[in-house]
C-alpha positions as CSV (number, residue, x, y, z in Angstrom):
1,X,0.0,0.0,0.0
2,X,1.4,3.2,-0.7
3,X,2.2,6.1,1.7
4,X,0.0,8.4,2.5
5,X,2.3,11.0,1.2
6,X,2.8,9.4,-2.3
7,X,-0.8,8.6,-2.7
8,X,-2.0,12.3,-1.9
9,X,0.5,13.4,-4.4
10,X,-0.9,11.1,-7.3
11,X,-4.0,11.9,-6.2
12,X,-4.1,15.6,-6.6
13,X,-2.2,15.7,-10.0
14,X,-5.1,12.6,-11.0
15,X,-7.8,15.4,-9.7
16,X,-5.3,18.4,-11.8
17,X,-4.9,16.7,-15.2
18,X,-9.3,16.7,-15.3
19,X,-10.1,18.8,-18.2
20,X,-12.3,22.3,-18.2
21,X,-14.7,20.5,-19.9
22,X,-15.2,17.2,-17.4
23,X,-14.8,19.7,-14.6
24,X,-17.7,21.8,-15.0
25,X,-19.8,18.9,-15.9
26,X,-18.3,16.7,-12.9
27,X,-19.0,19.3,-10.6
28,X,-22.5,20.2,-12.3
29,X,-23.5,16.7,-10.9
30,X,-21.9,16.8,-7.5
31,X,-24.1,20.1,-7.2
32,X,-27.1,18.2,-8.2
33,X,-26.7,15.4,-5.7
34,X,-25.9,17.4,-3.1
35,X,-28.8,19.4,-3.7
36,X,-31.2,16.3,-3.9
37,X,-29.5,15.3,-0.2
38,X,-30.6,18.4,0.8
39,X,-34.0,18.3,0.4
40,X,-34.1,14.7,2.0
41,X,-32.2,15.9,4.7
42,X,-33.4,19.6,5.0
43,X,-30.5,20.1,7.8
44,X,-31.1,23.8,9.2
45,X,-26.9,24.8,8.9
46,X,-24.9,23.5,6.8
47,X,-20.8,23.7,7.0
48,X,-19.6,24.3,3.2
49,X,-16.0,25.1,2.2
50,X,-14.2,27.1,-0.3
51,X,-12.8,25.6,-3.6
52,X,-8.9,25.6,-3.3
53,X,-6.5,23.5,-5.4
54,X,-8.9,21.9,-8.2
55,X,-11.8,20.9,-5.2
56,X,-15.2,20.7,-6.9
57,X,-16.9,24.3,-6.8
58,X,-20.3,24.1,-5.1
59,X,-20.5,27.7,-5.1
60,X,-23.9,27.7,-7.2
61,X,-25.1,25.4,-5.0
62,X,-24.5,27.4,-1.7
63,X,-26.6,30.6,-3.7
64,X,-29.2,28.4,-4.1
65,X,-28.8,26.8,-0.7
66,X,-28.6,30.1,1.0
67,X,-31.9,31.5,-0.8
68,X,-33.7,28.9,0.9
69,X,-32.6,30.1,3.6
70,X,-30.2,27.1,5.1
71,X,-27.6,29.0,7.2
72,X,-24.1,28.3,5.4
73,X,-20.9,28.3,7.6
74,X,-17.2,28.4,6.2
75,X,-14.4,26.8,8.3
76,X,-11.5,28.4,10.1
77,X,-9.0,27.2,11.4
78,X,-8.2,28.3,15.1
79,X,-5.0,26.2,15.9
80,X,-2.4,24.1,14.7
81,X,-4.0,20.9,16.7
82,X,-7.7,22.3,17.1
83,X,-10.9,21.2,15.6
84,X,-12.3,23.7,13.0
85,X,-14.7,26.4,13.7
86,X,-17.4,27.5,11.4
87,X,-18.5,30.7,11.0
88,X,-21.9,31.6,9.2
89,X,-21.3,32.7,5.7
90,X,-23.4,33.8,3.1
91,X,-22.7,34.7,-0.3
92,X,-21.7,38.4,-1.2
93,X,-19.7,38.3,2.5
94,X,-16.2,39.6,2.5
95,X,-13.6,36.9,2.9
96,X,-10.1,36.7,4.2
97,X,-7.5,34.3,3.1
98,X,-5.8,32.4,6.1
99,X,-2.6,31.6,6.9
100,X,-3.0,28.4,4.8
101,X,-4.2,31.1,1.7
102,X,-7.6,29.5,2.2
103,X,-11.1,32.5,2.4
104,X,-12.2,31.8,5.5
105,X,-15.3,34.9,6.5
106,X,-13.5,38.3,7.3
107,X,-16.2,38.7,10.7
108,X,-16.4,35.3,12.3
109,X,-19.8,34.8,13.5
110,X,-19.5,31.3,14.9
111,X,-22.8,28.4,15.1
112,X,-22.4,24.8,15.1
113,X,-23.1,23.1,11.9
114,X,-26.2,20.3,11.9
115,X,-24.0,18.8,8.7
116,X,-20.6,19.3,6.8
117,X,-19.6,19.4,3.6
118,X,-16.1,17.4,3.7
119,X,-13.7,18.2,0.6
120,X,-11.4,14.8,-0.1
121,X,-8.3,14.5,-2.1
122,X,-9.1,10.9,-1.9
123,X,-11.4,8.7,-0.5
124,X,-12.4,4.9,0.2
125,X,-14.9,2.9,-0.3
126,X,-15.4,2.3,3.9
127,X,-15.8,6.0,4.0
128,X,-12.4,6.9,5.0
129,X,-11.1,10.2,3.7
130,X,-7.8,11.2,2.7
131,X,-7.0,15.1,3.1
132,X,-4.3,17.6,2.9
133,X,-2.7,16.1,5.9
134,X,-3.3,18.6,8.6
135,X,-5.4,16.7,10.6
136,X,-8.5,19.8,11.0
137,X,-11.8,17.5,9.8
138,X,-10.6,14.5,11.6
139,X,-10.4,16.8,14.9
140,X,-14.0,18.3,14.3
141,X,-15.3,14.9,13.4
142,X,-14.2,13.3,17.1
143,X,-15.4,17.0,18.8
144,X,-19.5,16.4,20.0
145,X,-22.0,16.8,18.6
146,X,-20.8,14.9,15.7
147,X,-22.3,16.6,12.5
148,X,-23.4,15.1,9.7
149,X,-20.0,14.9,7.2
150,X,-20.7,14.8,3.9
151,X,-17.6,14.0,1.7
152,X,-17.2,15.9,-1.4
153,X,-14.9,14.1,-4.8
154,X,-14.5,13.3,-7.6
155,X,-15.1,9.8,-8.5
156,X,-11.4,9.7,-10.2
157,X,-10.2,9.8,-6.7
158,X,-11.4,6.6,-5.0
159,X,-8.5,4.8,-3.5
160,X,-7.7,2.8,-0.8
161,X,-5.3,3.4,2.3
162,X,-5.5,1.8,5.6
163,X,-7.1,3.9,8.2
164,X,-4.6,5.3,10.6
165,X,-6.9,4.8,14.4
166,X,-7.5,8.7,14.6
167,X,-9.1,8.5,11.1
168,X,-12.6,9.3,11.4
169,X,-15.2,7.5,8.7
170,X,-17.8,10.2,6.3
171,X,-21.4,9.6,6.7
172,X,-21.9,9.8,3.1
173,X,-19.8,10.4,0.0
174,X,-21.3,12.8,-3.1
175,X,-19.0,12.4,-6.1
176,X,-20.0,13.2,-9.9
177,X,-21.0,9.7,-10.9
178,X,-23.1,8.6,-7.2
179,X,-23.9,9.4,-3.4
180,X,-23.0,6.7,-1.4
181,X,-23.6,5.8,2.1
182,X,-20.8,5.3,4.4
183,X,-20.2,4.8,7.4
């Protein structure tokens, strides 16, 4: 099995080489599903994130959220070895770009997320995600209340990888081609 290192690599240049084209449809679908989740879930808050490094852009589907009125919150990060925070967000806010360059909301309002929106650079079949390396979902996931969490890829990036113990299972995966049930 390869390192976790080496697979994140191949993994984000597998998610970098996905043309304009795919992309847009890709993430057109992703929207879709999570969309459809939404109205069979109808959770009041919902954590989102913000598209860096090729992630799938949900951004149309947040608008569309948010004029329902579901109460969007964007992550920040509040220490090195802390579980994220989410601040309400909506769209048309002023962002701020964090010490890891990511727009996280310029006034942080925080609330507590019913579900969240989970970006992967790679996932599993079990559920298991596979991130940047920092560590910040898998905090937030072992904080209670659990929320929801919702992992968001593309279906290019299913993998496998053993599950290191602090390695928390998603609820549900939404890529472009199905929404599966995890954990």
């Amino acid at each position: 099995m390869e390192n976790k290192n080496n697979l994140r690599r191949t993994l984000l240049a597998k998610r970098s080489s996905i043309s304009a084209q795919t992309r847009c449809q890709s993430d057109d679908s992703i929207r879709a599903q999570l969309l459809n989740w939404w109205m069979e879930q109808r959770v009041r808050t919902l954590g989102i994130y913000w598209p860096v490094q090729g992630e799938p852009d949900l951004r149309p589907a947040y608008t569309a959220l948010s004029e329902i009125g579901v109460q969007l919150a964007l992550p920040v990060v509040v220490g090195q070895d802390a579980a994220l925070k989410f601040s309400v967000w909506q769209p048309g806010d002023d962002l701020i770009k964090d010490k890891f360059g990511v727009p996280t909301p310029l006034v942080c309002r925080e609330t507590n997320p019913d579900a969240i929106l989970v970006p992967c650079v790679g996932f599993t079949e079990q559920g298991f995600r596979l991130g940047y390396g920092g560590g910040f979902y898998d905090r937030t996931l072992a904080s209670l209340p659990r929320p929801i969490a919702i992992g968001i890829a593309y279906a290019c990036t299913l993998t496998e990888f053993d599950p290191a113990p602090y390695d928390i299972a998603l609820d549900r995966i939404i890529t472009d081609q199905a929404s599966i049930q995890a954990a």
